[in-house]
N, C-alpha and C positions, 0 to 999 in steps of 0.2 A: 400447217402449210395449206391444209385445203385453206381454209379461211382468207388464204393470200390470194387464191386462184379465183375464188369466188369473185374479191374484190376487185382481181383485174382483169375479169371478165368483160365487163364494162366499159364502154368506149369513153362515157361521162366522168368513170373514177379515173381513167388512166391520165384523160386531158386534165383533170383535179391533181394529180400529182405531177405533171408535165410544166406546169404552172407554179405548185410549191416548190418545186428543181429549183424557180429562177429567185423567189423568193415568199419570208413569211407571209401571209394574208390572211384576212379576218374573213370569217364568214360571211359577211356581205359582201367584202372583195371577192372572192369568190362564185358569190351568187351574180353578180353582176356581169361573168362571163357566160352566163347561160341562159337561154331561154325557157326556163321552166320553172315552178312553185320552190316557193322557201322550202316547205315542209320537205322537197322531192333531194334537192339541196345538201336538206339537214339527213335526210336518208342515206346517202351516197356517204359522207361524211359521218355519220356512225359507222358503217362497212365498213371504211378503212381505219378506222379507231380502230376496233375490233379486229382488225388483220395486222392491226401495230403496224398499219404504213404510215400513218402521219399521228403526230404527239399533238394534245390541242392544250395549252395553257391560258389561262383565263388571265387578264388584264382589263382591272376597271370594268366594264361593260360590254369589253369584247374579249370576243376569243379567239387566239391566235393558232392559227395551224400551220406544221410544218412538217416538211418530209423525215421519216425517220432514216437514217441510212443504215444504220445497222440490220435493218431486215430487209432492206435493198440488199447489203453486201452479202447476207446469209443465201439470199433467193439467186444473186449470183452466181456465188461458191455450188450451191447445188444443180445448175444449169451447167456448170462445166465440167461436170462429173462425168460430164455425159457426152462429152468432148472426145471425138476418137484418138487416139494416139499414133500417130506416127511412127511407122517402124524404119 
């Protein structure tokens, strides 16, 4: 779970997955929304590999990224736990 917090710490990862919401995109799709280095890019995009928010498959010569939702629905579930209850 840290590793999730960590990733969506970030204003850059959150808008990177805000974007895989709407659909897959390749790494350059991607980069193309942002004003800053490949390499910086490819950073942000390892983090969230690494937090299991988005799955990257390889196609040909590009690599397809897309939101995972099962660690979305787990990060939910545990944010309502936290939910007062109502008496």
């Amino acid at each position: 779970m840290n590793s999730v917090f960590k990733a969506l710490n970030d204003p850059t990862r959150r808008e990177i997955l805000a974007l895989l919401q709407q659909k897959d995109l390749t790494a350059g799709e991607i980069a193309e929304q942002f004003h800053m280095t490949w390499p910086s890019i490819s950073h942000h995009l390892d983090l969230l590999k690494q937090a299991k928010l988005v799955h990257a498959k390889k196609d040909g010569q590009y690599i397809y990224y897309s939101l995972n939702t099962t660690v979305v629905d787990e990060i939910v579930k545990w944010f309502m736990q936290f939910k007062a209850k109502k008496k």
